[in-house]
C-alpha positions, -999 to 999 in steps of 0.1 A, spaced: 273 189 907 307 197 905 330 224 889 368 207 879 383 240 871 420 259 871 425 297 872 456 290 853 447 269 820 439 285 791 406 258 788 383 260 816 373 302 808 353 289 777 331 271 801 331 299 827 320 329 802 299 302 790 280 301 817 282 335 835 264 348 796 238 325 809 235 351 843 232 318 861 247 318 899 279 300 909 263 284 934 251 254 920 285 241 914 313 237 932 347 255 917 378 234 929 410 247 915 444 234 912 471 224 886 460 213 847 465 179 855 448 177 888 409 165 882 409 133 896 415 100 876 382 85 884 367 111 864 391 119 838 422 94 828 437 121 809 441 142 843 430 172 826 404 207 833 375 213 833 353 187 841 319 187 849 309 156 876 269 153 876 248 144 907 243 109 888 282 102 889 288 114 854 315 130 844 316 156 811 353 158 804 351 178 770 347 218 766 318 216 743 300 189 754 299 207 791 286 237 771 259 214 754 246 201 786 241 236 801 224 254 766 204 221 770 190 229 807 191 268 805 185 275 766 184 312 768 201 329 750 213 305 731 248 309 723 252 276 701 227 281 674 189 284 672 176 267 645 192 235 631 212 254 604 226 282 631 234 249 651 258 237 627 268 267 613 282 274 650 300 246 657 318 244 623 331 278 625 338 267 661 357 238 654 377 257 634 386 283 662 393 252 680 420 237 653 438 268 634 436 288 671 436 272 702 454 241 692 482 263 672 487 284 703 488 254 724 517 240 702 536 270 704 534 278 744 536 243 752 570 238 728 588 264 736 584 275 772 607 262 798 587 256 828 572 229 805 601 211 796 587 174 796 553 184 793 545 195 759 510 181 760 482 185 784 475 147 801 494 121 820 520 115 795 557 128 794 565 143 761 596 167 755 593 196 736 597 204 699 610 240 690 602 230 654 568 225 666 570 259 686 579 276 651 550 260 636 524 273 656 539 309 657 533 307 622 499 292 621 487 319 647 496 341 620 473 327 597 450 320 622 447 363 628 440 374 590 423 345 586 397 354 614 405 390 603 389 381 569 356 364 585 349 395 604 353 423 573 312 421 568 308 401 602 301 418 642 304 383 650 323 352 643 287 339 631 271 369 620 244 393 637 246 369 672 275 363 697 276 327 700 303 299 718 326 306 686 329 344 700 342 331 730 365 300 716 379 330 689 385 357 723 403 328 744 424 319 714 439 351 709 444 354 748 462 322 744 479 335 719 496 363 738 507 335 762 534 325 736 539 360 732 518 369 700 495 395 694 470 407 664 488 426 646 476 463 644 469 463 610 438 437 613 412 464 621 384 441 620 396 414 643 410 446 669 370 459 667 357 427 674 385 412 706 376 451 721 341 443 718 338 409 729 366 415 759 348 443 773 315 431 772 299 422 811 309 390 822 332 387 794 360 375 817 361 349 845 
């Protein structure tokens, strides 16, 4: 199988701290790197990383559906859910990483930096930049902080006692984050504890 990956997106880490919690070598795939927009077309029309091309000739073009297929082969430790309630539990508080984090501090990088002029979203499509949009997700960062802040007053982890795929999507949203120039404020103890925990666990980064 292959690895699609880019040392430079802010995407492809939630697969590779996906799979480096899993202890599993990076042998078994090979790591090709290059610009965001340079997997090939056969394999993904939207020219974008990662993606994960199977022996078969399948291609697995979406974050959490790469993650899927490897908790499915290698289900220890589980880091999307163990029982059907954890499951969904995860991937809700997940999704919601995804949309009021990510996504807002995609919107604000994408809109506002200059090296990006004509590119303000990720694919094969031209699109020019939006400073209102920039704005925008400055301020839903914001929200996005206390907000996460809030989850983790009673919480260790995104979902509780376990450190799961949210963990990860929440620590490469506020790296993101800090890629349009925003930080955590100070005052949100909780969310400060956590990042410092989660960033400096082993095989946190990669």
């Amino acid at each position: 199988m292959k690895f699609y990956d880019c040392v430079t997106a802010p995407s492809p880490p939630r697969v590779r701290i996906f799979l480096l919690r899993r202890v599993l070598p990076w042998r078994p795939y090979r790591l090709i790197c290059g610009t965001a927009n340079n997997s090939p077309r056969a394999l993904n029309p939207d020219c974008m990383v990662p993606v994960l091309e199977l022996d078969s000739g399948a291609a697995i073009t979406d974050i959490i559906a790469i993650c899927r297929y490897f908790e499915e082969l290698h289900p220890d430790p589980p880091l999307m859910g163990r029982s059907a309630e954890e499951k969904a539990v995860t991937e809700s508080w997940l999704r919601r990483i995804e949309w009021d984090g990510i996504y807002a501090a995609q919107e604000a990088f994408r809109n506002a930096t200059p090296g990006l002029k004509g590119r303000a979203l990720p694919g094969p499509v031209s699109l020019e930049q939006i400073p209102a949009l920039a704005k925008r997700g400055c301020i839903r960062l914001q929200h996005f902080f206390a907000w996460l802040d809030a989850r983790l007053t009673d919480n260790e982890f995104v979902c509780r006692p376990h450190f799961t795929i949210a963990d990860i999507s929440g620590m490469v949203a506020v790296d993101f984050s800090a890629w349009a120039k925003l930080k955590p404020p100070e005052h949100l103890g909780h969310l400060q504890r956590w990042y410092k925990d989660v960033s400096t666990r082993p095989r946190a980064k990669a």
